[in-house]
N, C-alpha and C positions, 0 to 999 in steps of 0.2 A: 504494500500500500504506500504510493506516495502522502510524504506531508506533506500538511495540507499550507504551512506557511512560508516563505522565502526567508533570506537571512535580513532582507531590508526592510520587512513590514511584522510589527509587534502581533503575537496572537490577537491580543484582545480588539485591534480594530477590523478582525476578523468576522465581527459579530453584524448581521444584516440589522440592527436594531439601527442604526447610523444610517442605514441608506432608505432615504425617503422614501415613502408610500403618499403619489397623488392622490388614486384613484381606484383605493381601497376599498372605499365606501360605492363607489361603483360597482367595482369587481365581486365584492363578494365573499373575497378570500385575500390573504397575505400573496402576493406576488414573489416573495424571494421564497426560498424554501426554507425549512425549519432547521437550525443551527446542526443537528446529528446528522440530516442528510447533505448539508453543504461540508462539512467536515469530509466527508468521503471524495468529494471533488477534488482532482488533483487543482496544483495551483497554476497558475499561467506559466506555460512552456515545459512541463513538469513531462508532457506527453511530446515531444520533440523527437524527432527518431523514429516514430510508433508512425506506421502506415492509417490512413486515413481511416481504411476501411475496419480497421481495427482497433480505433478511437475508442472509449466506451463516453457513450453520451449520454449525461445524466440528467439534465434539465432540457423539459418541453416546454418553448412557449408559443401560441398561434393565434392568429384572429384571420376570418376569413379564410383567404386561399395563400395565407402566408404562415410559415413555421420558422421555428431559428432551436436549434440545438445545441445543448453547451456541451460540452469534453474540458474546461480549463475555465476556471475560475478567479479573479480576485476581487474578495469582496471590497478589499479597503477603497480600490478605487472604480470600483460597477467594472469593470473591465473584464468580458469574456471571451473566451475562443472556442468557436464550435460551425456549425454549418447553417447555413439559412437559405430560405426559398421565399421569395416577395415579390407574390402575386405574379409567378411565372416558375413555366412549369421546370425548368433547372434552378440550382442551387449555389451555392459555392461556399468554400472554407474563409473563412477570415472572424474579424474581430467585431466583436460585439456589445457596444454601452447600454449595459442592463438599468441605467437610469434615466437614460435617456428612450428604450424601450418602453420601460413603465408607466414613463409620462406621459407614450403617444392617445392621445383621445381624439375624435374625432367624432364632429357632430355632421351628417351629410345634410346638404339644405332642405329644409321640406320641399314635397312637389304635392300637388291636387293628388288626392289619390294612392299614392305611394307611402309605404312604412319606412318611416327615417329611422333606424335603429344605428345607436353610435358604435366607432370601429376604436376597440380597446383589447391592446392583448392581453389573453389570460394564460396561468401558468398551470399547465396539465396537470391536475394532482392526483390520476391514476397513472401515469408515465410511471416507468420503472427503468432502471440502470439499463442499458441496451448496446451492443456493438454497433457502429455506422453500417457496416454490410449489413447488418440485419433489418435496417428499416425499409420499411416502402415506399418510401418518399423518396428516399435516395437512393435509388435503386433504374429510376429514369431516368 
């Protein structure tokens, strides 16, 4: 098991309790995950080396026909590494500001007739720990 902290960032600002929640009260649920399962997330760059396909990607987040996957972590500064798909149907590995994700809300303008319902990602809370080859998403 990689640990989970680098030598330049202290454990304890490891704790998601620091990184803001917009649009919690929208959601429904906590967006970051619960401190026992982000402990298990390696920390950023921790997986360097490791073939993509055999990443293991622990955090799901999606709204619509968009997903982002995390493999690499640091909580101190929202900064993740994992895969993403937005609103098209390939993907790509890079880097991902988890609080800057959180805050996305999006209200579409009403129309006559039409359900404006707002565009907010939410964070899978039946997702489990998973290998990159093994998804389906990434797999087109």
């Amino acid at each position: 098991m990689t640990e989970l902290h680098s030598a330049n960032v202290e454990p304890a600002s490891w704790a998601w309790g620091a990184m803001p929640e917009q649009n919690r009260h929208v959601r429904g649920h906590e967006f970051y995950p619960p401190f026992a399962d982000l402990e298990k997330i390696p920390a950023l760059y921790a997986t360097d080396g490791q073939s993509f396909e055999e990443k293991t990607l622990h955090i799901h987040y999606f709204t619509g026909g968009s997903d982002w996957y995390i493999a690499e972590v640091d909580p101190a500064s929202g900064l993740a590494f994992g895969w993403a798909r937005v609103n098209y149907p390939e993907g790509e590995w890079g880097y991902i500001h988890l609080v800057e994700l959180e805050e996305l809300y999006l209200t579409p303008a009403p129309r006559p007739g039409a359900l404006s319902l707002p565009i907010l990602v939410e964070r899978d809370l039946d997702f489990t720990p998973t290998r990159a080859a093994d998804i389906p998403a990434m797999a087109s």
